[in-house]
Steps between C-alpha positions, in 0.01 A plus 500: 500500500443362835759328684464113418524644127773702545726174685377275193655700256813581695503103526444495175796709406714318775420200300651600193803659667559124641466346151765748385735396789414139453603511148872635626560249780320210338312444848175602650560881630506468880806680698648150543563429142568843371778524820597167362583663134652813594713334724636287245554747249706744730687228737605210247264269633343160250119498675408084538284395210234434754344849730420242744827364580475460870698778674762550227440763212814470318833481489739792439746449176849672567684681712571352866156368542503297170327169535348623847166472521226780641156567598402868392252707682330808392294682787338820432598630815817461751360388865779278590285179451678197268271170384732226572408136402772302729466187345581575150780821559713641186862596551324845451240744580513802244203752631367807370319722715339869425469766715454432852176434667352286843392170506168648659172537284559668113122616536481774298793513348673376171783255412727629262694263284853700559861364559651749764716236675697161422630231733665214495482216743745222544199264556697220775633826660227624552257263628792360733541859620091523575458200625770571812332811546170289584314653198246248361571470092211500268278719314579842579810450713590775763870602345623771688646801335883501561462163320323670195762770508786249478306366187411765301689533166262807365522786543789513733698141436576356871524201387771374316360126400389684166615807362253740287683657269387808333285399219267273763473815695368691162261148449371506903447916466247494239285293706531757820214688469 
């Protein structure tokens, strides 16, 4: 089998694998949407009816945050960057990161769908606190680490905002592969 066979039937098989997901989260199977469902299942958070609901995702449904809404963010890797839209903001950013990687070329190299980190953003916080530093907000916002480390809330909960009890740890662990 040469090699454009061999990625046609891997494509193939990726295919089907994305139907199965589809069928679980009731959306097309792209990182966005499945970060999206698993999100909502482990945090308490009602997804808008609409996936393009400009720059809010959902809204969580108890606890401290009820009512508050939040834009949720899976990336497949943790290089520090945020996509900010600054004209439509939630009261929250809820990101998932894996392991961590550069924001330099991924030639040669795969993008795991893992959850190794979680963070949580005040959203008016933090663009306030970015934009005195100087740092221009957009797609793939420079946020500079002690400001992730003051967000996380898994593994090691920093951030008080949101507590992760044990049975979300057990949820966010069987997606750290």
């Amino acid at each position: 089998m040469n090699e454009l066979q061999e990625l046609a039937s891997l494509i193939k098989q990726r295919n089907q694998i994305d139907s199965l997901i589809s069928v679980i989260i009731n959306r097309p199977a792209i990182i966005g949407h499945t970060g999206e469902y698993i999100a909502s299942r482990i945090f308490g958070i009602r997804l808008a009816e609409s996936a393009s609901h400009k720059g809010i995702d959902g809204y969580f449904t108890d606890g401290s945050l009820q009512g508050r809404s939040v834009n949720i963010k899976w990336y497949t890797k943790k290089t520090g960057l945020l996509d900010i839209n600054p004209d439509c903001l939630p009261d929250y950013f809820l990101v998932m990161t894996g392991g961590k990687g550069s924001a330099v070329s991924s030639k040669g190299k795969t993008l795991p769908w893992c959850i190794k980190h979680v963070y949580l953003f005040d959203a008016a916080e933090l663009v306030n606190e970015l934009a005195a530093r100087g740092v221009g907000i957009g797609i793939a916002t420079s946020v500079k680490k002690d400001m992730w480390e003051q967000a996380e809330i898994y593994p090691v909960q920093r951030n008080r905002l949101f507590e992760v009890n044990e049975e979300m740890a057990r949820q966010l662990r069987l997606f750290d592969f």
